[in-house]
Steps between C-alpha positions, in 0.01 A plus 500: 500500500637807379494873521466691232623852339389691180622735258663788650559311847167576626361239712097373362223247598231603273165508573477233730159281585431254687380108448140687504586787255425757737807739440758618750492846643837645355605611768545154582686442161748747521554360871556157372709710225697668735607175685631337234739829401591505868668139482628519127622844613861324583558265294780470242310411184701417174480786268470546070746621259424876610551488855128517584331213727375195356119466493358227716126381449273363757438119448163308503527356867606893614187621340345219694659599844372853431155400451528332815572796756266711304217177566568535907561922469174549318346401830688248713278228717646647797274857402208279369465333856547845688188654276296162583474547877297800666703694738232802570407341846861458575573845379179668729618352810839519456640784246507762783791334673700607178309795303422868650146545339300146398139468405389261718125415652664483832579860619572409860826342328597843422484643841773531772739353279862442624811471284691151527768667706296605761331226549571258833400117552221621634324726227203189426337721251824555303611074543161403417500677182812303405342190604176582290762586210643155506209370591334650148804384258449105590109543409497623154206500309535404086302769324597477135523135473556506140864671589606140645434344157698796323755418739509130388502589149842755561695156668318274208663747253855553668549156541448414127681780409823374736483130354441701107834701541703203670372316143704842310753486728663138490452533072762768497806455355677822487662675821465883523426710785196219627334646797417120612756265333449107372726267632704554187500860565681778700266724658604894520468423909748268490296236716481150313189344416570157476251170401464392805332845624276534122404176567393540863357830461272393165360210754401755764315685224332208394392393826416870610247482213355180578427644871347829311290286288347301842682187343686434791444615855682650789531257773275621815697537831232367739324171547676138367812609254437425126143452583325842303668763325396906400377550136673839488290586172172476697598773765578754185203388331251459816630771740350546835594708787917571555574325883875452502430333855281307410689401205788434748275286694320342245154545494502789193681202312162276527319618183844408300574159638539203220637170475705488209895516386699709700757727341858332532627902656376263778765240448836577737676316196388741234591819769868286530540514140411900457725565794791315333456650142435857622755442780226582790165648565618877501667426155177366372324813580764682363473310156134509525513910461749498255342204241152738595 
């Protein structure tokens, strides 16, 4: 994958759009634009007869990579989940601890307020407030369930458009300036990307789809072990009310629970093997942002 420069040096992306054909902001283009400058800005690149640069194109599977970050930057699942769930309660008894002036029903909020500083362990007005705050962010409501599905949809479309470039990237056969080398390759990062790691990583794709697609399931951590599993497709698709304690304990999990094929990320083999061809958890992650 491979950065590209045209003409008189300038650095372009086009037009970009994503897998939808909904077109990037360009903003966002020259940003992406101006990324790719910043890292070709050093590099000694081979020049023509007259002393000028030599032109470099973007290849297929760079295109590809592109289209990728401007599938999760159109509007990442991360924002997609955020819009889904109804904060205004939260935000009426709470938002005075933080904000001067807030519309709230509840006036008597507003009244004898004391900053954080000057309050002692035994201000219960100003501690129950934090309590109710807390209290408010593990009982989130879903109000625009259809933002759940749209957040399905963005990891549907960035996972087939990691496993579409990897397809570009391992039928390359030149070596100039790739952003994310082939084995065969040397990356302008200098880190090597060996078979071992394309191979590994392509199987985590593959299996991080099948979970997506509700073709495998996520092992539940209560009851008998290997007995029921969580279709994670059904809790984008049928959303109900965000509890992270009672996903902790459980019970929120109910509505999800299947027997079925559990993903092998359960497996303490297959986490053995990605620790010993990334060389450790923290080097996974690492590779994870980079290939992403």
């Amino acid at each position: 994958m491979k950065l590209g420069r045209w003409g008189n040096g300038a650095y372009s992306l086009g037009r970009l759009r994503t897998r939808k054909g909904n077109a990037i902001p360009e903003d966002l283009t020259h940003i992406v634009a101006a990324c790719g400058a910043a890292l070709l800005r050093a590099e000694r690149r081979p020049r023509t007869p007259t002393g000028s640069p030599a032109p470099s194109r973007p290849d297929h599977q760079g295109g590809s990579g592109v289209l990728k970050f401007c599938t999760l930057a159109e509007s990442t699942p991360t924002s997609e989940l955020l819009l889904a769930v109804g904060g205004r309660n939260a935000f009426e008894c709470s938002a005075h601890l933080l904000f001067e002036k807030v519309d709230t029903p509840y006036t008597f909020l507003l009244e004898n307020r004391r900053a954080f500083d000057d309050a002692g362990p035994a201000d219960v007005p100003l501690w129950s407030d934090v309590i109710s705050f807390f209290h408010q962010m593990t009982r989130l409501s879903i109000e625009e369930p259809a933002r759940t599905k749209a957040a399905l949809e963005h990891l549907e479309a960035a996972l087939a458009q990691a496993k579409e470039m990897w397809t570009f990237i391992l039928e390359e056969t030149d070596d100039d300036n790739e952003w994310i080398p082939n084995p065969r390759q040397k990356g302008v990062l200098g880190i090597k990307v060996t078979q071992e790691i394309v191979d590994s990583w392509r199987e985590t794709l593959d299996e991080a789809e099948l979970v997506v697609k509700g073709k495998k399931l996520i092992p539940f951590w209560r009851g008998k072990s290997g007995e029921r599993g969580v279709n994670l497709r059904r809790v984008f698709l049928e959303p109900r009310r965000f509890d992270p304690i009672e996903w902790v304990q459980g019970t929120a999990a109910g509505p999800y629970l299947e027997k079925g094929t559990m993903t092998k990320f359960a497996d303490p083999r297959v986490g053995a093997r990605l620790n010993k061809a990334f060389g450790g958890p923290s080097a996974f992650l690492g590779f994870g942002l980079w290939f992403n």
